[in-house]
N, CA and C atoms as a LAMMPS dump frame, in Angstrom:
ITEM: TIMESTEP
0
ITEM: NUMBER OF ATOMS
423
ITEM: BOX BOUNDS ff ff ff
-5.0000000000000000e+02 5.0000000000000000e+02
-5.0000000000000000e+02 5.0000000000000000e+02
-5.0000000000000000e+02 5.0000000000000000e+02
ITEM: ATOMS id mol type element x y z
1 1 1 N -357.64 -379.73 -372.967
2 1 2 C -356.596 -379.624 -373.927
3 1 3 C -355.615 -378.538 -373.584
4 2 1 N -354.559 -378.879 -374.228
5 2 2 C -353.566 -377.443 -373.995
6 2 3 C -353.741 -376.651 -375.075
7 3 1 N -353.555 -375.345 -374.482
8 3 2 C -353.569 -374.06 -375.53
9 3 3 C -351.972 -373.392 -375.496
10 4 1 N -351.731 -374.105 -376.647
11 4 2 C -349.65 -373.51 -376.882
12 4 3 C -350.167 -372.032 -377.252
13 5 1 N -349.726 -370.767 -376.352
14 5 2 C -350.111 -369.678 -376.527
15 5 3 C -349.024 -368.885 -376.445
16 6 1 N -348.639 -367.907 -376.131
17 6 2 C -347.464 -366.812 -376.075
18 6 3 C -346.916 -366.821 -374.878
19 7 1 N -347.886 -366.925 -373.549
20 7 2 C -347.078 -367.44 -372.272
21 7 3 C -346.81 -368.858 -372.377
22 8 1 N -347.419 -369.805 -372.894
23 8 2 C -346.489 -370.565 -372.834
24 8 3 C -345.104 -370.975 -373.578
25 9 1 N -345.138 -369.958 -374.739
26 9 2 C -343.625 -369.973 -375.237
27 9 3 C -342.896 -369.005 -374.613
28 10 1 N -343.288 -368.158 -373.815
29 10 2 C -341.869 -367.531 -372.737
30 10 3 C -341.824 -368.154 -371.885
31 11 1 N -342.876 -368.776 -371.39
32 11 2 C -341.957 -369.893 -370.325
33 11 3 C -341.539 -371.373 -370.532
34 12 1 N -341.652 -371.704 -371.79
35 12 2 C -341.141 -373.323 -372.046
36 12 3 C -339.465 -371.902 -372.312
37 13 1 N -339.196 -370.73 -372.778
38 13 2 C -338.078 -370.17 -373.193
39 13 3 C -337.986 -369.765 -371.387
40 14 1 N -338.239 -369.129 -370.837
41 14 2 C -337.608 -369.182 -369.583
42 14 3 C -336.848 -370.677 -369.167
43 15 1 N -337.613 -371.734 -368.878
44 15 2 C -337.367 -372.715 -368.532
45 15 3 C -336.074 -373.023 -369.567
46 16 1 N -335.771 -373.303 -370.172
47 16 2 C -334.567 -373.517 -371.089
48 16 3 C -333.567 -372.753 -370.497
49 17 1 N -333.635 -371.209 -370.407
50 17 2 C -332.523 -370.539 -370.312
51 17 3 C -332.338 -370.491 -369.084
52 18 1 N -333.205 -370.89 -367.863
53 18 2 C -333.091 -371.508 -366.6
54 18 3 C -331.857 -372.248 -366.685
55 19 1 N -332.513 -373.457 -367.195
56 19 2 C -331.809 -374.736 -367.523
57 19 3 C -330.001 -374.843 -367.858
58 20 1 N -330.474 -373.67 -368.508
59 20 2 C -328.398 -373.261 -369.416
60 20 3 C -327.795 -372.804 -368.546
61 21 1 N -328.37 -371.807 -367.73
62 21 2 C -327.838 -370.809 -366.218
63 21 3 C -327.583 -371.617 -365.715
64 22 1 N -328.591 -372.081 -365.006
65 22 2 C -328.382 -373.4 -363.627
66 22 3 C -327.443 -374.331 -364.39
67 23 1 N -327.032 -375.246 -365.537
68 23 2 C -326.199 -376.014 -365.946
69 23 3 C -324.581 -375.211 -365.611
70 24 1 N -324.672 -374.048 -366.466
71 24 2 C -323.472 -373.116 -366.097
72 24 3 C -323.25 -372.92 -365.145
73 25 1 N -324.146 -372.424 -364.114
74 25 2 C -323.417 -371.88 -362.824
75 25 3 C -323.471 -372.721 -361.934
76 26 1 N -324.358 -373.992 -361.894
77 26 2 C -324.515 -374.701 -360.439
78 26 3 C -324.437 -376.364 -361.024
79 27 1 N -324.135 -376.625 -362.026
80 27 2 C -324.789 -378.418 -362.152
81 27 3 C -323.116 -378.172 -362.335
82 28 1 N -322.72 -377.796 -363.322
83 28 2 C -321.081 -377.873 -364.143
84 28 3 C -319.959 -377.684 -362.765
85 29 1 N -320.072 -376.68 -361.873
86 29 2 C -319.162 -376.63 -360.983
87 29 3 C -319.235 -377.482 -359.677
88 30 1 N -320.682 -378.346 -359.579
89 30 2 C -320.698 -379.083 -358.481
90 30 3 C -320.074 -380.222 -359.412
91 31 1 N -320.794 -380.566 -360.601
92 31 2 C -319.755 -382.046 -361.147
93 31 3 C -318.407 -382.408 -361.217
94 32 1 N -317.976 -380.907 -361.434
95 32 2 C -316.317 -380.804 -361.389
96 32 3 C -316.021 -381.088 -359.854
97 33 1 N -316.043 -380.507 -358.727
98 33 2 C -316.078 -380.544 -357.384
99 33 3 C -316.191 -382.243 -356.959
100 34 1 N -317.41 -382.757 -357.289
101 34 2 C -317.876 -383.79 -356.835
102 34 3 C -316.484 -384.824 -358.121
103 35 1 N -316.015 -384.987 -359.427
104 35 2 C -315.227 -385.138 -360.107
105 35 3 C -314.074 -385.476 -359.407
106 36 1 N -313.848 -383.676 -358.878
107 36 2 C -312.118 -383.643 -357.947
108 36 3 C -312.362 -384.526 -357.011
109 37 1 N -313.08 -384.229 -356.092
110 37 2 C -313.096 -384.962 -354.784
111 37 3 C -313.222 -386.479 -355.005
112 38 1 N -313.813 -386.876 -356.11
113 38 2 C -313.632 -388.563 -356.26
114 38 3 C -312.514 -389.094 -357.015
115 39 1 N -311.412 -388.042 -357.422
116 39 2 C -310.215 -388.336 -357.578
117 39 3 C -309.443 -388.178 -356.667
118 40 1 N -309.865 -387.517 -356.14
119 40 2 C -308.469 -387.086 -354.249
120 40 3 C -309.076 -388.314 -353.442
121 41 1 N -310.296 -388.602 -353.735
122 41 2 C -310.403 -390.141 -352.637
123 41 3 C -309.877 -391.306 -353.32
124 42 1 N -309.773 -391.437 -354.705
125 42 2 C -309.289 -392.772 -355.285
126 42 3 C -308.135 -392.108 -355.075
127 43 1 N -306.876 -391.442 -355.217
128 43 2 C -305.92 -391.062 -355.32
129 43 3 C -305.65 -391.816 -353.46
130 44 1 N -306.401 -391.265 -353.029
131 44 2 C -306.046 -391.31 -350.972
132 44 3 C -306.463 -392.947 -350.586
133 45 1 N -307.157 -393.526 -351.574
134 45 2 C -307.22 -395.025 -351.281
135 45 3 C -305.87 -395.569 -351.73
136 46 1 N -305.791 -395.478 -352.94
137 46 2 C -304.798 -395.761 -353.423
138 46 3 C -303.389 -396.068 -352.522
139 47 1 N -303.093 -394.272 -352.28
140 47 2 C -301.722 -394.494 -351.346
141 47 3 C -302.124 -395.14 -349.913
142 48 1 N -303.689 -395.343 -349.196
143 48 2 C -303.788 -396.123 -348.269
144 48 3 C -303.191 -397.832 -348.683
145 49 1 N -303.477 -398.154 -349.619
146 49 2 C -303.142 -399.593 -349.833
147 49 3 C -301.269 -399.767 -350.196
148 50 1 N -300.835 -398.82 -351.029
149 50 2 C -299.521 -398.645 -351.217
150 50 3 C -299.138 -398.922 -350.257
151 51 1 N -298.97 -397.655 -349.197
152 51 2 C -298.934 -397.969 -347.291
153 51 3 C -299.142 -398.795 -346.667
154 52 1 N -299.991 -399.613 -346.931
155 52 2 C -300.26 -401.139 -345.931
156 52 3 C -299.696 -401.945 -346.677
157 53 1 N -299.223 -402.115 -347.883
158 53 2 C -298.557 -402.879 -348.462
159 53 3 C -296.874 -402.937 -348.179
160 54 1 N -296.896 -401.407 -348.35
161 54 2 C -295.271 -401.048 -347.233
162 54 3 C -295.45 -401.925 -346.428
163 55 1 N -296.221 -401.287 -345.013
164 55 2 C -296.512 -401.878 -343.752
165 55 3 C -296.393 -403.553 -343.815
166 56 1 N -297.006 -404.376 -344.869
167 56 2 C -297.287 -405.8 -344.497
168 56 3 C -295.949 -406.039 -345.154
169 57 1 N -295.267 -405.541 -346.277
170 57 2 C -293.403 -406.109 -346.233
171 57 3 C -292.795 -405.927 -345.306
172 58 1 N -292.977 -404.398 -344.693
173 58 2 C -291.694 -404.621 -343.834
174 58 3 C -291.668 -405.416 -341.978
175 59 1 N -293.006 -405.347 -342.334
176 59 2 C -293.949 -406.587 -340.95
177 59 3 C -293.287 -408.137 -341.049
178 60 1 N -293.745 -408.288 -342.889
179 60 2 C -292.784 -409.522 -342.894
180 60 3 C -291.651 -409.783 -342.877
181 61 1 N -290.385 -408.665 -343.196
182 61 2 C -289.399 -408.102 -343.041
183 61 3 C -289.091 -408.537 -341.792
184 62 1 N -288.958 -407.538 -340.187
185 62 2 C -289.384 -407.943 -339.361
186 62 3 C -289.551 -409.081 -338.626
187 63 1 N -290.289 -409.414 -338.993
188 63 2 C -290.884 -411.144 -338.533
189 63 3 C -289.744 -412.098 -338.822
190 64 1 N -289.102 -411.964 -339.677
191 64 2 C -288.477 -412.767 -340.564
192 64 3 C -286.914 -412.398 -340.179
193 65 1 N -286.639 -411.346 -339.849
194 65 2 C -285.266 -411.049 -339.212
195 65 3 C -285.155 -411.785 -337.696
196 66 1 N -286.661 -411.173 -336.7
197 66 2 C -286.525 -411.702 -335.821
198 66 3 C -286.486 -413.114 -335.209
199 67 1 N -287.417 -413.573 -336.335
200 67 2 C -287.438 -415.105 -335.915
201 67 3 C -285.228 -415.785 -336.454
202 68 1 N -285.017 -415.175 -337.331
203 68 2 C -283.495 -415.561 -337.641
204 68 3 C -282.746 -414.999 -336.674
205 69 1 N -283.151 -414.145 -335.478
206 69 2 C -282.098 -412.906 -334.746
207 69 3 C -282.802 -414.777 -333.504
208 70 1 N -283.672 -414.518 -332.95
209 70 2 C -283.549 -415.782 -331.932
210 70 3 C -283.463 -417.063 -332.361
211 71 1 N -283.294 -417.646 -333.98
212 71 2 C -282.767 -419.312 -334.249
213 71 3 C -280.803 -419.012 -333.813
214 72 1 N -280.764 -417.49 -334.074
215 72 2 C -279.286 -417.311 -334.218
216 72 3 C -278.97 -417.372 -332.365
217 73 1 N -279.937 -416.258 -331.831
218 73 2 C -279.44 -416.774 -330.32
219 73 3 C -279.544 -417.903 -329.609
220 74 1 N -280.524 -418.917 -330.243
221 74 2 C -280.578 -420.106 -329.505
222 74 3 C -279.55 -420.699 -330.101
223 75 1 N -279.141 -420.848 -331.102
224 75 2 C -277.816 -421.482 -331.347
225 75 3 C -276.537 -421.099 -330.885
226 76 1 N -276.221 -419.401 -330.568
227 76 2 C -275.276 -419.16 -329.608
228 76 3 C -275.585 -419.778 -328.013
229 77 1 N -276.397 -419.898 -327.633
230 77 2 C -276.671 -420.097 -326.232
231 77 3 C -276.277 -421.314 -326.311
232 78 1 N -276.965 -422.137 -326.946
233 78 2 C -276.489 -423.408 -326.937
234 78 3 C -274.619 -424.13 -327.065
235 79 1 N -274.32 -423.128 -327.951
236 79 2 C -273.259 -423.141 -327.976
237 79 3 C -272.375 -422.918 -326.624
238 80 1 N -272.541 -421.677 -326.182
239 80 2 C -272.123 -421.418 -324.772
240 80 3 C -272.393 -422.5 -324.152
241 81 1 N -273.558 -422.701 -323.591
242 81 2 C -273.891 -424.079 -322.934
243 81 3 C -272.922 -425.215 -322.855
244 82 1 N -272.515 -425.901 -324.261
245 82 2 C -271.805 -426.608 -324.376
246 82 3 C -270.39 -426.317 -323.91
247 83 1 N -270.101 -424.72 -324.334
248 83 2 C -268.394 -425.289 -324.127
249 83 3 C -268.637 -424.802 -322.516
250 84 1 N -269.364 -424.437 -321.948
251 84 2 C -269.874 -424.129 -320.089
252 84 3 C -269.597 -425.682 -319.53
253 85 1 N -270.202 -426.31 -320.381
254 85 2 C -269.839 -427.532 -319.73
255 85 3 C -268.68 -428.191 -319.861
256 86 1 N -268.213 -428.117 -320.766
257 86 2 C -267.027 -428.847 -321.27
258 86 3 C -266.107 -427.936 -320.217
259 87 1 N -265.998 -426.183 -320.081
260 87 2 C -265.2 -426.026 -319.021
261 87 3 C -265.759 -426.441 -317.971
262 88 1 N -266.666 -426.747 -317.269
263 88 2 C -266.927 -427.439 -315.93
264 88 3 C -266.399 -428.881 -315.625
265 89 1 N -266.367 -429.616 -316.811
266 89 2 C -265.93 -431.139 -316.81
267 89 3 C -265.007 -430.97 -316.565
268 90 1 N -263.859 -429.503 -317.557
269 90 2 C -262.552 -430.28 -317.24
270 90 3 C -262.232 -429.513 -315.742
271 91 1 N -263.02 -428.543 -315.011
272 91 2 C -262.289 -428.118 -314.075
273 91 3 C -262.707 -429.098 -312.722
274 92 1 N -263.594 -430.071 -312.997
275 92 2 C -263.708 -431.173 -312.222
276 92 3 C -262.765 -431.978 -312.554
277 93 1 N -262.774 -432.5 -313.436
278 93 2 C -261.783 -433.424 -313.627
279 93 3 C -260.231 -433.067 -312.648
280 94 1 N -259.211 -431.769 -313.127
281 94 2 C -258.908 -431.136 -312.624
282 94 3 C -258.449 -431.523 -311.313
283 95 1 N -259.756 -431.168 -310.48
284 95 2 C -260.256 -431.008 -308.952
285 95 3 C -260.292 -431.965 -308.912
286 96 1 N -260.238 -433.566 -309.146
287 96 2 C -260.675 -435.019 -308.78
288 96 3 C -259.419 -435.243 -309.162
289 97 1 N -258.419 -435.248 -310.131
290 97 2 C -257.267 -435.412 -310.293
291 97 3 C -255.893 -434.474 -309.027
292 98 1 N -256.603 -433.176 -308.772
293 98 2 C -255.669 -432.594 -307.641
294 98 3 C -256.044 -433.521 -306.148
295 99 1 N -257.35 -434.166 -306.278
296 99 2 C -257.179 -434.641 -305.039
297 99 3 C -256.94 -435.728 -304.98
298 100 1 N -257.185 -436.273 -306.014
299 100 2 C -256.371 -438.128 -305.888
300 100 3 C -255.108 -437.416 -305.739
301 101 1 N -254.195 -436.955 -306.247
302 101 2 C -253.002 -436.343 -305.849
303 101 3 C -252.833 -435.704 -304.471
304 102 1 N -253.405 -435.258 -304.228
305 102 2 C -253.064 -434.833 -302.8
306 102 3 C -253.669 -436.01 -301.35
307 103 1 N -254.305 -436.857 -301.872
308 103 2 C -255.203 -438.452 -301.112
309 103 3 C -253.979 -438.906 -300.976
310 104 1 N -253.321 -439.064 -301.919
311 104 2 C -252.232 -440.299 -302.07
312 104 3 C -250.746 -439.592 -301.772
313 105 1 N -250.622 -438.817 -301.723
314 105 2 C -249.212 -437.995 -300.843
315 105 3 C -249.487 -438.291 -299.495
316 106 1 N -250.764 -437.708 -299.177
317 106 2 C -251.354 -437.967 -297.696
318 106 3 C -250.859 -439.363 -297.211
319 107 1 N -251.672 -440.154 -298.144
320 107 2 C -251.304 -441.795 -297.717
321 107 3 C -250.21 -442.244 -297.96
322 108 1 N -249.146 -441.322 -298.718
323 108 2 C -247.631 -442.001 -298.639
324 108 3 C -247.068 -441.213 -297.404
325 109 1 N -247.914 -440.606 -296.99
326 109 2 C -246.896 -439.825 -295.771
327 109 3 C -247.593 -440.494 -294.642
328 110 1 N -248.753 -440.803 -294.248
329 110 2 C -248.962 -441.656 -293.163
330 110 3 C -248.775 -442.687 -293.262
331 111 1 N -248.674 -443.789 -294.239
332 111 2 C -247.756 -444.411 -293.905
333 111 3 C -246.05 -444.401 -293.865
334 112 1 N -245.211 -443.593 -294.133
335 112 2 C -244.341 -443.064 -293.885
336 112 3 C -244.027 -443.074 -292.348
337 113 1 N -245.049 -442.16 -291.817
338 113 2 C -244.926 -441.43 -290.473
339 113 3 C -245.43 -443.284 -289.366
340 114 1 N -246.206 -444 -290.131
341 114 2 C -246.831 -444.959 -289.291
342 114 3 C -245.516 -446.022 -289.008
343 115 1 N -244.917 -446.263 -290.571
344 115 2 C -243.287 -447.182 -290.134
345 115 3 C -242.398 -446.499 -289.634
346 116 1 N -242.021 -445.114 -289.322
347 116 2 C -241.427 -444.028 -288.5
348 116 3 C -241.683 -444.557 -286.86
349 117 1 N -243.377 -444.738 -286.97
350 117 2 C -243.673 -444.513 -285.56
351 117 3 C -243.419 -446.454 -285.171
352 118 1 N -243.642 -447.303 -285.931
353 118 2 C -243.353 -448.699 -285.693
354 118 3 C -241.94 -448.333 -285.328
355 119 1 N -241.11 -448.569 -285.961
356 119 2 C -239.428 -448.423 -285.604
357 119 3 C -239.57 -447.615 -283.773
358 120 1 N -239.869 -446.6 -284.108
359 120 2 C -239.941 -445.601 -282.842
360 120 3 C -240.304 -446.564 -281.495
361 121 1 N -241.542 -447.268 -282.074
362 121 2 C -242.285 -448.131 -280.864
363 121 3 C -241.458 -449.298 -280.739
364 122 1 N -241.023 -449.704 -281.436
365 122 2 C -239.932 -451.441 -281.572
366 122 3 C -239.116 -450.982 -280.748
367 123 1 N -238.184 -449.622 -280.596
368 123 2 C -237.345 -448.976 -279.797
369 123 3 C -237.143 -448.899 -278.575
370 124 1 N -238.365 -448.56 -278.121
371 124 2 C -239.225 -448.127 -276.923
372 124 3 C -239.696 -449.54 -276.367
373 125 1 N -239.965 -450.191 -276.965
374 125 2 C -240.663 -451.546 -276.347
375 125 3 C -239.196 -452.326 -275.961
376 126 1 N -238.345 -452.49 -276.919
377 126 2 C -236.899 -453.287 -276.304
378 126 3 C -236.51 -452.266 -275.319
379 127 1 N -236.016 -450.905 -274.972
380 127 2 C -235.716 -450.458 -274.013
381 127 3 C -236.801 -450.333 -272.773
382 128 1 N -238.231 -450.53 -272.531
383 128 2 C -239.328 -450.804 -271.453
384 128 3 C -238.965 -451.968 -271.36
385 129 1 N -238.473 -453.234 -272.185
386 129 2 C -238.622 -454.723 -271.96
387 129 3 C -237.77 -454.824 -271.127
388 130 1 N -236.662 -454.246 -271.422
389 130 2 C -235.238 -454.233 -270.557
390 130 3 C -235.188 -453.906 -269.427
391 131 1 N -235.976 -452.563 -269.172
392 131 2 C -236.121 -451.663 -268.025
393 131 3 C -236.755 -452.942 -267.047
394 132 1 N -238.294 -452.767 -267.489
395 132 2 C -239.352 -454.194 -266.743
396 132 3 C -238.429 -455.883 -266.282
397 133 1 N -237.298 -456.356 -266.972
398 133 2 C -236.955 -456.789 -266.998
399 133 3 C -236.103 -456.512 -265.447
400 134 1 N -235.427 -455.667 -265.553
401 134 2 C -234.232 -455.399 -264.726
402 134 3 C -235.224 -455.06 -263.456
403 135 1 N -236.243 -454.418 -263.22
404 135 2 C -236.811 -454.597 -262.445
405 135 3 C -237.58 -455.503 -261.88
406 136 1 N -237.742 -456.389 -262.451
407 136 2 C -238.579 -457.623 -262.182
408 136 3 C -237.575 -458.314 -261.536
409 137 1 N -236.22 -458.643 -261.951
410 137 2 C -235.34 -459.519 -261.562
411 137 3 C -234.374 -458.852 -260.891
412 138 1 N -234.389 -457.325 -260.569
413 138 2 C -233.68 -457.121 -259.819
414 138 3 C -231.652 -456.738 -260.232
415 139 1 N -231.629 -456.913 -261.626
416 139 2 C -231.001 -457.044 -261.565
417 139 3 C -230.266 -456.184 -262.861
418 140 1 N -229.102 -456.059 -263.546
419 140 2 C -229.047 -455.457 -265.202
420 140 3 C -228.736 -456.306 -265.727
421 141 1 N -229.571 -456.505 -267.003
422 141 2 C -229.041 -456.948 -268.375
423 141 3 C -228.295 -456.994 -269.067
């Protein structure tokens, strides 16, 4: 059995005023501590997610400019492209039109120069016919 005696009421009274000390000086200032610090970590999660939430707008931001910055350059390129060609067509064209023009001067001038040179030869052949003539027979025409 227990015997509730005089030491054991100074020490169930120690133990108490233990209890109040240690609450005061060591349970109360670690709860506060342990308190703060689990508000500075929800506080520091917190602005972690704020921050990646930044981060994933302006990612999509971003994404979303760039994909419009190259639909916009493929549509300039393309553009270029086109009128690249359209100046290439017409500077062929151009070039196929300067030389049918310059084909056909050519060919009005050789033949030009070819009935030049007929006449020339018709010339030449009645004065050899004549010559051959007068020599053959000895005689002038």
């Amino acid at each position: 059995m227990i015997n509730v005696d005089l030491a054991f009421l100074i020490q169930l009274i120690n133990f108490l005023i233990l209890v109040v000390v240690l609450n005061v000086l060591l349970y109360k200032p670690i709860r506060k501590v342990l308190a703060e610090r689990h508000g500075r970590i929800s506080e520091a999660k917190s602005r972690a997610e704020s921050v990646d939430q930044d981060v994933q707008a302006k990612m999509a931001e971003y994404e979303s400019r760039l994909r419009s910055m190259k639909s916009g350059a493929a549509d300039e390129r393309g553009t270029l492209v086109k009128e690249a060609q359209a100046e290439e067509a017409a500077i062929l064209e151009a070039a196929r039109k300067e030389a049918s023009e310059t084909i056909a001067a050519i060919k009005t001038r050789v033949a030009k120069e070819a009935a030049d040179a007929r006449i020339i030869l018709q010339e030449q052949a009645k004065s050899l016919s004549v010559d051959i003539s007068e020599k053959v027979l000895g005689r002038s025409l």
